[in-house]
C-alpha positions in Angstrom: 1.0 3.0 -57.8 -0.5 2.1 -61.1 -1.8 -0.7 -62.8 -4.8 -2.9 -62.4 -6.9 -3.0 -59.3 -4.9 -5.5 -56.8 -7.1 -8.3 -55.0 -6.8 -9.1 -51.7 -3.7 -10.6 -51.8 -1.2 -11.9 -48.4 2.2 -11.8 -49.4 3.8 -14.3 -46.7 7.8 -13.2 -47.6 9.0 -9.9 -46.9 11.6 -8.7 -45.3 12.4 -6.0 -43.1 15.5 -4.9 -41.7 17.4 -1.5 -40.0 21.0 -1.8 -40.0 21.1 1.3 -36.9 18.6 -0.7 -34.6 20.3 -4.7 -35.2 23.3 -5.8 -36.9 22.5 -8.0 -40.4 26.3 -9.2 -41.4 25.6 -10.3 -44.8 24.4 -6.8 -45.4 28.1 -6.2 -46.0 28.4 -7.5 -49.5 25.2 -6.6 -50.5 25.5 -2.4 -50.9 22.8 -1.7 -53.2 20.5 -3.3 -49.8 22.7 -2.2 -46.7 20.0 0.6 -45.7 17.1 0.2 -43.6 13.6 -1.1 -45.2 11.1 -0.5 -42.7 7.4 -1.1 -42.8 7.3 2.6 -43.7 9.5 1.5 -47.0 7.4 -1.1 -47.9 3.9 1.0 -47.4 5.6 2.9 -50.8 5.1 0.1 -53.2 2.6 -2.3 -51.5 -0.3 -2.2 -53.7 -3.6 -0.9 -50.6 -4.8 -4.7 -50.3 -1.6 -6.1 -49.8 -1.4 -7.4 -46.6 2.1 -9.3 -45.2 4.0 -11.8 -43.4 7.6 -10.8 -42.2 10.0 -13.5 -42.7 13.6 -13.3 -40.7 16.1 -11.0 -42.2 19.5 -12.8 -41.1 20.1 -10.7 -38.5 23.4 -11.1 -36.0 22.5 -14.9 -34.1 22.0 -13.2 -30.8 19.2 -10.9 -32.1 17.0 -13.1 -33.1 14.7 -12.3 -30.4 15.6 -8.4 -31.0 14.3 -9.2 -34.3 10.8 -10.1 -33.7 10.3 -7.6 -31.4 11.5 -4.4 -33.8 8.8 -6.5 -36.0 6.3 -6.2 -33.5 6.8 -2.4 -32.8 6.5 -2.0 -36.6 3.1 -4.1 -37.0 1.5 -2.3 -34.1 1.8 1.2 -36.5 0.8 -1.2 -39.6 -1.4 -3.6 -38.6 -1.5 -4.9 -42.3 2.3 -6.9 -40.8 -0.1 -10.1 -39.8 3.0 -12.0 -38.2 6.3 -12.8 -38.6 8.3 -15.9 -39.5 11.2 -16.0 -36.5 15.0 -17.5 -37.0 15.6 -20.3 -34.0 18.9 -22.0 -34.2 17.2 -25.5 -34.3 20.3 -27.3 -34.5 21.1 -26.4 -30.9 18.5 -28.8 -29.0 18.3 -26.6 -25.5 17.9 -22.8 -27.1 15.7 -24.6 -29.8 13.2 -26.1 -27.4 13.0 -23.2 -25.1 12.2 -20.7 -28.4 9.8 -23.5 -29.5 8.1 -23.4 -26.2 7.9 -19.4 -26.1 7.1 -18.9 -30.1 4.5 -21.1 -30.0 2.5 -19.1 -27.3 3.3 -16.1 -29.1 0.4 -15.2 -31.0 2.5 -12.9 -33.4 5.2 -15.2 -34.3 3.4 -17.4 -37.4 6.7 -20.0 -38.5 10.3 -20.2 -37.7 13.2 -20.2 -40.5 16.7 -21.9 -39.7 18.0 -20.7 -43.2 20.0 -23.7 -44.6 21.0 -22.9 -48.1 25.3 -22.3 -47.5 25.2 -25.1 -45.3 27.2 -28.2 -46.0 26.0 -31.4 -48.1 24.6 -33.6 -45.5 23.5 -31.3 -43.1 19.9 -32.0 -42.8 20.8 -35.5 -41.8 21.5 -33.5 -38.6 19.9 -35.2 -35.7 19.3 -32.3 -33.5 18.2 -30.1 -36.7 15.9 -33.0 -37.2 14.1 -32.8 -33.9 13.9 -29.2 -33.8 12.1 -29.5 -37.2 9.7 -32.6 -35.5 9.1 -30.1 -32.3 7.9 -27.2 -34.5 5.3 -29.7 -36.0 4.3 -30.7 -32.4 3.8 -26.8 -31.6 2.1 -26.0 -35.0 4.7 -24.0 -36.1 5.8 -24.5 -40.1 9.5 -24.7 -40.6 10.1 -22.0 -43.8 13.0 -23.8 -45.8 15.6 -21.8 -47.7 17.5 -24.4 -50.0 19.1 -23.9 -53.1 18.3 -26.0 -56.2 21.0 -29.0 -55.4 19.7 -29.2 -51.8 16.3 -30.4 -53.2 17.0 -34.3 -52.6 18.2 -32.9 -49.1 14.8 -31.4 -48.5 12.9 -34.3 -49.5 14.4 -36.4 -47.5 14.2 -34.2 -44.9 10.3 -33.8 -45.3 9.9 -37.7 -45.0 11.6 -37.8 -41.6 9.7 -34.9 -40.1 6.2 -35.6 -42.0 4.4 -34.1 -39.1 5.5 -30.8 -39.7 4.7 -28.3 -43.0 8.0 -27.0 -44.3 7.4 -24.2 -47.2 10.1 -24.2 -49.6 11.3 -20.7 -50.2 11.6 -19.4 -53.6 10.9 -22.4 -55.8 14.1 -24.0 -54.3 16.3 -21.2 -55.8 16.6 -22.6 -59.7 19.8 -21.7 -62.0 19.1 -21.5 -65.9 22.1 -23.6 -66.6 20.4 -26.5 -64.0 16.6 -26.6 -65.0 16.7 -29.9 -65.4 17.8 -31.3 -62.1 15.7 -28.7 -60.3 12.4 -29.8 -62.5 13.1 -33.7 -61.5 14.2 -32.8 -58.0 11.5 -29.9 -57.6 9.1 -33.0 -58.2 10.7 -35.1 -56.1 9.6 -32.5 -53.0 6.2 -32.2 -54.1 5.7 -36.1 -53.5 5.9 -35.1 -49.6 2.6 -33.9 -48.7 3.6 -31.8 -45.6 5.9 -30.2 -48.8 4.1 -26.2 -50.2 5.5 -24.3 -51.9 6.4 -20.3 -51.9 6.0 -18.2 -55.5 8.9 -16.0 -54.5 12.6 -14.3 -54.8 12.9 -16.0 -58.4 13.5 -12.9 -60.3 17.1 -12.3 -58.2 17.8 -16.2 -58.5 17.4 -16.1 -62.3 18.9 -12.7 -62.9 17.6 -9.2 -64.3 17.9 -9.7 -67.7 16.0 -13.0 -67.8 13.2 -13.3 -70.0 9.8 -13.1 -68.4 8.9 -16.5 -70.4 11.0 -18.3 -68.5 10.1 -17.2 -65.6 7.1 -17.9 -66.4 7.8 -21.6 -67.0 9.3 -22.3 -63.7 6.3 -20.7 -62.2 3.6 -23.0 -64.4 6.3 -26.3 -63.5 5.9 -25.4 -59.9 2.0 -25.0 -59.8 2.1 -28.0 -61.6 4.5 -30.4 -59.4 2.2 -28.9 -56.2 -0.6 -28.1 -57.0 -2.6 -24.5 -56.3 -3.7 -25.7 -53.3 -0.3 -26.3 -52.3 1.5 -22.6 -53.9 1.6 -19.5 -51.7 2.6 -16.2 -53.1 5.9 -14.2 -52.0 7.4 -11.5 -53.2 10.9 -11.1 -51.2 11.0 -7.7 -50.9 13.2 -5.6 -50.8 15.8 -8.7 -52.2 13.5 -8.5 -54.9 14.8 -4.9 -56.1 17.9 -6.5 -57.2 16.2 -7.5 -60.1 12.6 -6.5 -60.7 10.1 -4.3 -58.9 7.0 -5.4 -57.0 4.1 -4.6 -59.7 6.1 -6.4 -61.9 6.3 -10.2 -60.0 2.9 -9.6 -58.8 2.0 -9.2 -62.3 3.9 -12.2 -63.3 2.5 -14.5 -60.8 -1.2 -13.6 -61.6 -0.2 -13.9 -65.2 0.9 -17.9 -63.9 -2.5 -18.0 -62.2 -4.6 -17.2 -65.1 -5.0 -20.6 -66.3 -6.4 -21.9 -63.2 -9.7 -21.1 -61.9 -10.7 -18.2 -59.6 -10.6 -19.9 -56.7 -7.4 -21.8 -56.4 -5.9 -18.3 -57.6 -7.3 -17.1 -54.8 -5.9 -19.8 -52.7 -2.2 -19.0 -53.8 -2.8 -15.4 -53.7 -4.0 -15.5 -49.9 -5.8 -18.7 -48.4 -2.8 -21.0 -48.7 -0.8 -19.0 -46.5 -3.3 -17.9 -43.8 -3.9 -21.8 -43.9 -0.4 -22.6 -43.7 0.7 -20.1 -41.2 -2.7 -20.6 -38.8 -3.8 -17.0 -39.4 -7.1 -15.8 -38.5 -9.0 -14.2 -41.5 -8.3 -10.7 -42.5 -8.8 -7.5 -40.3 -11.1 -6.3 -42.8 -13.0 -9.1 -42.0 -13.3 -7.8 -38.4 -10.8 -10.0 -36.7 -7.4 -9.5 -34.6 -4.8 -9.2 -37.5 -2.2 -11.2 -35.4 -4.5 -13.8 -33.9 -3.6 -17.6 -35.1 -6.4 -20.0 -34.3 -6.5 -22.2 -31.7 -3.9 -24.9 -32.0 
């Protein structure tokens, strides 16, 4: 790996997947990524003080559970994996409660995903969706939401109702070139919830690989703006990521975003926000379990 020296740095989205253990059916139109990426994979390109959070992969519905525990087997031969992000299908009240009940005494499992971004307008208005999002507050679980950019009023509106619980926005909301105006006012219109942070990750595959850096670089800045550092966690969406850029690359860009900020709250985006947000204990290196949350 070259470049500068990396900082400690918790990157709280990456995925990992292996088509021959678990089935991933959107693997199918997606060639260039329908081979396994293991933690072995990702010890190639991870910069040595990179540590990680593995977020659900959208595996086959009835492997969910599967899921996390391939995760597990892989974090106990990398301890560096400090817990995992788990799909529950919290729009089904009695396998939603009973995951709830069972992730939350799982010190491994760190926030649930119930990806939402091909679902139908209106679909957060969901009642049962709603309560599964208000349980994972009680448990003090986050709820990681993957919307795209016109699901943003969605979102906030969904934040207001469950105000108990943090939900992390995935990937700046997913912005389009041709929409940056409606995500910029909408995007702002999420950061007025405060249980709303928001994730630094998978914009390079949203905005394409021939986008300019610059612009990237504004939608990072508008973000950190609308939030706040304190309120920014990095991600780097590996291996979607590959798609369009490679991982020295975003982590260079999202430093680059952090430059004008102090040396703390770059810190804070690079890894306290999401041990924060996530209830991890401090690092290994610190001398610590790497998979213990605090107490709830």
């Amino acid at each position: 790996m070259t470049g500068p020296a990396t900082p400690s740095i918790l990157d709280c989205h990456v995925h990992l997947w292996d088509p021959r253990h678990l089935a991933y059916p959107w693997l199918e139109g997606s060639p260039e990524l329908n081979r396994p990426f293991t933690a072995d994979d990702f010890a190639l390109v991870r910069p040595e003080a990179v540590e990680m959070v593995f977020m659900e992969a959208g595996r086959d519905e009835t492997h969910a559970a599967d899921e996390i525990e391939w995760v597990r087997s892989q974090a106990a031969r990398h301890p560096w994996i400090r817990g995992a992000v788990a799909h529950i299908p919290l729009d089904r009240p009695a396998e939603a409660g009973e995951a709830i009940r069972r992730y939350a005494a799982d010190p491994f499992v760190v926030g649930v995903r119930r990806n939402i971004q091909d679902e139908a307008p209106g679909f957060t208005e969901d009642t049962h969706l709603r309560d599964g999002i208000r349980l994972l507050g009680d448990a003090g679980l986050p709820f990681d939401a993957c919307v795209r950019y016109h699901q943003l009023p969605e979102l906030a509106r969904l934040a207001a109702a469950c105000a108990q619980t943090t939900i992390v926005l995935d990937h700046l909301g997913k912005p389009r070139p041709d929409a940056r105006g409606a995500w910029s006012q909408d995007l702002r219109q999420v950061a007025e919830q405060p249980n709303v942070v928001c994730k630094l990750s998978g914009l390079a595959t949203e905005l394409g690989p021939d986008t300019p850096p610059a612009f990237a670089l504004s939608l990072l800045h508008e973000a950190l703006d609308a939030f706040g550092p304190d309120r920014c966690l990095f991600g780097s969406d590996w291996p979607v990521m590959r798609l369009a850029t490679d991982y020295r690359s975003w982590l260079d860009l999202v430093q680059e975003a952090l430059a004008r900020y102090a040396r703390t709250p770059g810190e804070a985006v690079l890894r306290g926000n999401a041990e924060r947000v996530y209830r991890l204990a401090p690092s290994p290196a610190q001398g610590t379990d790497p998979a213990r949350k605090e107490a709830r």
